[in-house]
VMD Tcl script that draws the C-alpha trace (Angstrom):
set ca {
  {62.73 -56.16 -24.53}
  {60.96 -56.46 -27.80}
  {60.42 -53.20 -29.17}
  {57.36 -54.13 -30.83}
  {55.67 -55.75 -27.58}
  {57.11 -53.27 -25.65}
  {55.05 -50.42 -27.38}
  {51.98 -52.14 -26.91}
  {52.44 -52.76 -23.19}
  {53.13 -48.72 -22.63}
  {50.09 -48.08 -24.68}
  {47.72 -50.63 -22.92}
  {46.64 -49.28 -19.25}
  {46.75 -52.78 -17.61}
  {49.85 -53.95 -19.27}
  {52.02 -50.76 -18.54}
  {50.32 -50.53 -14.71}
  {53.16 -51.97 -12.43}
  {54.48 -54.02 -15.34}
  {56.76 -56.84 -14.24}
  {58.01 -58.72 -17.43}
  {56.78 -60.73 -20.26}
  {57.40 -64.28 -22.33}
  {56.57 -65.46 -25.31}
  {53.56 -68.28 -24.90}
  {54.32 -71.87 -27.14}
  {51.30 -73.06 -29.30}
  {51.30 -70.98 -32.34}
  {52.39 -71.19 -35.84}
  {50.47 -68.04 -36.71}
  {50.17 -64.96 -34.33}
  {52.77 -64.30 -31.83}
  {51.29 -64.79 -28.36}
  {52.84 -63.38 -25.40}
  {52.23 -63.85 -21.23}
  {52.14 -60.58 -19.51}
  {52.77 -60.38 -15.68}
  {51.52 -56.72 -13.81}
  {51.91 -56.86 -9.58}
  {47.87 -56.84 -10.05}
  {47.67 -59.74 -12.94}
  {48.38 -61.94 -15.57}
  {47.27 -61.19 -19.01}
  {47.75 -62.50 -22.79}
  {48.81 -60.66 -25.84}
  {48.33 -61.58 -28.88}
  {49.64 -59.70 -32.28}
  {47.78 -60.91 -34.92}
  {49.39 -63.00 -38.43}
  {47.99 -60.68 -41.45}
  {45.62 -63.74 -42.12}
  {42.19 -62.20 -41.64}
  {43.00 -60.17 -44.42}
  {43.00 -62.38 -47.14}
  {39.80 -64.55 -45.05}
  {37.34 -61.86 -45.55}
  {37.20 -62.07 -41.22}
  {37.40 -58.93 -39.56}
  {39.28 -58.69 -36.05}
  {36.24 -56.37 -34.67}
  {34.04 -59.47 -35.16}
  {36.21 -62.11 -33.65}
  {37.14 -59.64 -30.75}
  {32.77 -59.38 -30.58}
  {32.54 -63.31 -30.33}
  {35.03 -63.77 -27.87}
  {32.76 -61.48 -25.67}
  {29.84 -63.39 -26.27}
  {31.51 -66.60 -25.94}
  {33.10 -64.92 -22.51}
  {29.48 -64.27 -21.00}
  {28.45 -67.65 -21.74}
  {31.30 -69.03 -19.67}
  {33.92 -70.70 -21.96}
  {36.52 -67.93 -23.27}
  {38.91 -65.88 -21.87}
  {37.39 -62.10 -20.87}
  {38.71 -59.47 -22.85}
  {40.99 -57.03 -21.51}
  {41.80 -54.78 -24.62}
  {40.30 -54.79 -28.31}
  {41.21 -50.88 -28.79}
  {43.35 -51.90 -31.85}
  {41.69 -55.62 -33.31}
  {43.35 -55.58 -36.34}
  {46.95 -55.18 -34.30}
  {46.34 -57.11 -31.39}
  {44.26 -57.89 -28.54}
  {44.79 -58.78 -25.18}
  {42.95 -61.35 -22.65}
  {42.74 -62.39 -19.51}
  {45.49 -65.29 -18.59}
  {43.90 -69.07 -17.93}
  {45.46 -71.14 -14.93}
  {45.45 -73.97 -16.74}
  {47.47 -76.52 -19.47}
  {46.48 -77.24 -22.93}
  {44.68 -80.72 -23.45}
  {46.74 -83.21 -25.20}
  {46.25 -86.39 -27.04}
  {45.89 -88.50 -23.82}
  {43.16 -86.52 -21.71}
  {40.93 -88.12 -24.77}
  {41.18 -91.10 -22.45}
  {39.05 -89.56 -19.61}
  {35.80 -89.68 -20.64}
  {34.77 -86.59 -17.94}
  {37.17 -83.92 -20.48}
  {35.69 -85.80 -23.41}
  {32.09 -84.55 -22.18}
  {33.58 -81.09 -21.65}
  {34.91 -80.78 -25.45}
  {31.08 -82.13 -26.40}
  {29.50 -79.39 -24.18}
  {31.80 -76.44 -24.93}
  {31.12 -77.26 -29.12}
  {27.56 -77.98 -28.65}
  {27.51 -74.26 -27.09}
  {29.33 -72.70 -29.26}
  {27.18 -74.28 -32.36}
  {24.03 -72.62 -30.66}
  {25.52 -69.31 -30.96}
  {23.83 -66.90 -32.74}
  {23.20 -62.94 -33.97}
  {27.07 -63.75 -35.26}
  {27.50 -62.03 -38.81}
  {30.53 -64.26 -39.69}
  {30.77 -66.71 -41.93}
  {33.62 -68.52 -41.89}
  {33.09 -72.22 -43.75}
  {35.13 -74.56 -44.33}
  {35.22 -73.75 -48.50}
  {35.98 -70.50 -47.66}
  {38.94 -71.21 -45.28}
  {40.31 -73.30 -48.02}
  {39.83 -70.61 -51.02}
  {40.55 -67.60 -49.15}
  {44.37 -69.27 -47.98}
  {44.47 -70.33 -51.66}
  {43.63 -67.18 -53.33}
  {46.42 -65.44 -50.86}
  {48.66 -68.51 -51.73}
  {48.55 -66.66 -55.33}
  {49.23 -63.45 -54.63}
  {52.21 -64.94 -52.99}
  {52.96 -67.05 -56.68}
  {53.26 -69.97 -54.58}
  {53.21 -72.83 -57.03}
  {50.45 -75.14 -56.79}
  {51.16 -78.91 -55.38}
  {51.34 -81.46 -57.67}
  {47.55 -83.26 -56.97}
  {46.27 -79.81 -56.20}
  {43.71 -79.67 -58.66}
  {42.32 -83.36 -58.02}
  {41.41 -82.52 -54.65}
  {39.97 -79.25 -55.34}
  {37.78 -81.01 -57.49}
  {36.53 -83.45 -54.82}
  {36.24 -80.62 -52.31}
  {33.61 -79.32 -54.78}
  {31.56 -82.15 -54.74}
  {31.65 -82.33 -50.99}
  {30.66 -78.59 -50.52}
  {27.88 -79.35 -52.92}
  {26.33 -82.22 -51.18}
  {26.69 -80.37 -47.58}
  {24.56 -77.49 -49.17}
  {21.62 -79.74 -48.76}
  {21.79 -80.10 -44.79}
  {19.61 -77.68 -43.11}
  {20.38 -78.92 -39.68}
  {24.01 -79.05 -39.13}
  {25.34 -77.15 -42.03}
  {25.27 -73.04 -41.58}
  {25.95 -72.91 -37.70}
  {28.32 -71.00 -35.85}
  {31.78 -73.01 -35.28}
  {35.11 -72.29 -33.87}
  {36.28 -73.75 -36.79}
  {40.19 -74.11 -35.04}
  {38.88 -76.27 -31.96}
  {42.18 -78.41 -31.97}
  {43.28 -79.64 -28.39}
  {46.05 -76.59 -28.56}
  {43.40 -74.16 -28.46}
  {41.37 -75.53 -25.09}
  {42.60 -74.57 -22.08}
  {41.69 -77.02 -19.05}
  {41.71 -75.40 -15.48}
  {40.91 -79.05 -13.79}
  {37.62 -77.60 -13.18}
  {36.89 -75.60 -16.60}
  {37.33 -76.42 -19.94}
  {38.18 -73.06 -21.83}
  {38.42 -72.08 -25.72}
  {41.03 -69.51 -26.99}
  {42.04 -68.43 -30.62}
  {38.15 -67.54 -32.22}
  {39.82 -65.90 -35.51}
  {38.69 -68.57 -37.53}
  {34.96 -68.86 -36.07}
  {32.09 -67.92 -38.45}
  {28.90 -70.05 -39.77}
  {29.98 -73.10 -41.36}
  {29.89 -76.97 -41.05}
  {29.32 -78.70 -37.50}
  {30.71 -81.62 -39.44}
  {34.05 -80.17 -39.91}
  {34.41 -78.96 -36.88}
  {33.63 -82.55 -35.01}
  {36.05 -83.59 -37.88}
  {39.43 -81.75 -36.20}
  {40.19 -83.10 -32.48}
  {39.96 -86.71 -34.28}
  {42.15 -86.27 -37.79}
  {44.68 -85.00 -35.88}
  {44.81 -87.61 -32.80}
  {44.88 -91.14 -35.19}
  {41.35 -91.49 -34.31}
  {40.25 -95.32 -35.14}
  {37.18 -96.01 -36.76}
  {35.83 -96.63 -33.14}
  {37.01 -94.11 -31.51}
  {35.26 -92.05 -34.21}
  {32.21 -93.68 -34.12}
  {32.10 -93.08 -30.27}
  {33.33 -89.40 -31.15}
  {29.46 -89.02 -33.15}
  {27.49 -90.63 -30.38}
  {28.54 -88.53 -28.03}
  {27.99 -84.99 -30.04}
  {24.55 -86.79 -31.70}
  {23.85 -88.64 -28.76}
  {22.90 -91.71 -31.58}
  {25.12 -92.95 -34.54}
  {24.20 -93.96 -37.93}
  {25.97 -95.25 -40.78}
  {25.42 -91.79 -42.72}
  {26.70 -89.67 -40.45}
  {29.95 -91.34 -40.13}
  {30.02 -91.18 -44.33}
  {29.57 -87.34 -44.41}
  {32.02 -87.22 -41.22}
  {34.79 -89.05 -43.80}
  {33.96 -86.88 -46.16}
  {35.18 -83.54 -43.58}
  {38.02 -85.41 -42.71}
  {39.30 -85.38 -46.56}
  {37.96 -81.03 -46.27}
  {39.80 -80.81 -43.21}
  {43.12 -82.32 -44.82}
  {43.14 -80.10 -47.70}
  {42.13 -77.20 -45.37}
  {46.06 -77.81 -44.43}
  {47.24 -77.95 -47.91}
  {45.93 -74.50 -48.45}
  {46.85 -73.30 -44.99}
  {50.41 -74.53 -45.53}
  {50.56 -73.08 -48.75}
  {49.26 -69.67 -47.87}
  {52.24 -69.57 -44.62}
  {54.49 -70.38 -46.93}
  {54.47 -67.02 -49.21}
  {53.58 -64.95 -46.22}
  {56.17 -66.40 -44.30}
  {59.05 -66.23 -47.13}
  {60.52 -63.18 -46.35}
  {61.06 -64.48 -42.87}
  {64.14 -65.99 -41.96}
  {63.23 -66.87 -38.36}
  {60.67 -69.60 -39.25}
  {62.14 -73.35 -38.66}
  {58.36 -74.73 -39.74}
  {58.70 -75.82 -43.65}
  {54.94 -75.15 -44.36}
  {55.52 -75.99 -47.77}
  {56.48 -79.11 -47.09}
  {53.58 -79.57 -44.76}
  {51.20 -78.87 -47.58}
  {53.33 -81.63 -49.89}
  {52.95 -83.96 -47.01}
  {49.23 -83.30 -46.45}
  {48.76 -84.45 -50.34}
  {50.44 -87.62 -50.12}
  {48.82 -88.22 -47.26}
  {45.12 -87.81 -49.26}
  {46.26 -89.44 -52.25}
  {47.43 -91.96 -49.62}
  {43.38 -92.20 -48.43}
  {44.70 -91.36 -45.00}
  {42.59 -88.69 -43.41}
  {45.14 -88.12 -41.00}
  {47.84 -85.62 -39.84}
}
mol new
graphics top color blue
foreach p $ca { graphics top sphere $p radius 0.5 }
foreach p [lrange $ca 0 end-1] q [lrange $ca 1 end] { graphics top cylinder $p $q radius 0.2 }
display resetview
């Protein structure tokens, strides 16, 4: 057994009660997420990626909005926060992750609407988490790391600017609480329930950017994306599909810096296979490319 996870099963009460055996849950290129089975339960550990440290997000918060977001029906309930900044430990979800093809059924489609909608009316949450800050606080640990900079860096820094600018002006959809990670990985469908895991990343930011994720990784069309906005809006219009291009190009360079940042933390690691350098490179050319796209 692990020695690591082992010490945090004997030191957790439900874990060590008639503990049975673990295994290590797919999913993650960040924490390492493991499936606990007791003779009373099933439960899910997580040990957190020293990320949050350089993000300016505390684990008490998150472990705080996963409560809330528990009570209001669409997270996991929370078994064990005694330790945030270590780990944490949930209950286990009978269910799959959604992939690229439930997008077809237009019933799990509504779900995703209704589960963001709820979680962009949550409020009394002292995190802010936006997208500009993401981006900044991977790059600023990126250089702490001396990770060289991307050839193109700068260029798109300079765009993301401009962007972050013009979002300041929207009262309505900018500054509201968002998952800010709501990728099809991190939604857990029961056949009945549709519900969200991995809140490190929530905080106030831009609604935009968040409706901007589930599609820029998928190979949304231009339809499909239009039909994406009428169903959050419940109307489309021509400017709302402009600023949604514009998070697209945020939510690509979002990776850049992510990639970047894994790849000096990371470094010292020899049992990575994930070149998140090379992710970052890719992400570029991609941009540069005008493709909005992973």
């Amino acid at each position: 057994m692990n020695k690591k996870v082992e010490g945090i099963i004997r030191g957790v009460p439900e874990l060590n009660y008639e503990f049975l055996s673990f295994e290590s849950l797919n999913g993650g290129l960040c924490n390492q997420t493991y499936k606990v089975q007791t003779k009373q339960s099933k439960y899910v550990l997580r040990i957190n990626s020293r990320q949050n440290e350089y993000l300016n997000l505390t684990r008490s918060s998150e472990v705080e909005v996963m409560k809330k977001a528990n009570r209001e029906g669409f997270a996991p309930k929370v078994i064990s926060s005694n330790y945030p900044e270590q780990f944490v430990v949930t209950e286990f979800i009978e269910g799959r992750m959604l992939e690229k093809d439930d997008l077809k059924d237009g019933r799990i489609k509504e779900m995703i609407m209704d589960r963001l909608k709820r979680v962009h009316r949550m409020e009394g949450q002292e995190r802010t988490s936006t997208p500009y800050n993401l981006i900044y606080g991977y790059l600023k640990g990126a250089d702490q790391f001396q990770v060289k900079h991307p050839e193109g860096l700068s260029r798109i820094l300079h765009r993301v600017e401009k962007i972050a600018h013009m979002r300041s002006n929207d009262k309505e959809y900018n500054n509201k609480f968002c998952h800010n990670d709501s990728f099809l990985c991190n939604m857990i469908y029961t056949g009945q329930q549709l519900q969200i895991i991995d809140w490190e990343l929530s905080g106030v930011g831009d609604v935009f950017f968040e409706l901007t994720l589930i599609p820029f990784t998928n190979q949304f069309s231009e339809t499909d994306e239009r039909e994406w906005l009428k169903l959050y809006f419940g109307y489309y219009e021509e400017e709302t599909f402009r600023i949604f291009q514009d998070m697209k190009f945020v939510s690509m360079v979002r990776e850049v810096a992510w990639g970047m940042f894994y790849s000096g933390l990371t470094k010292a690691e020899s049992h990575h296979d994930f070149d998140y350098y090379k992710f970052s490179e890719y992400c570029i050319q991609r941009i540069e490319q005008g493709i909005y796209q992973l």
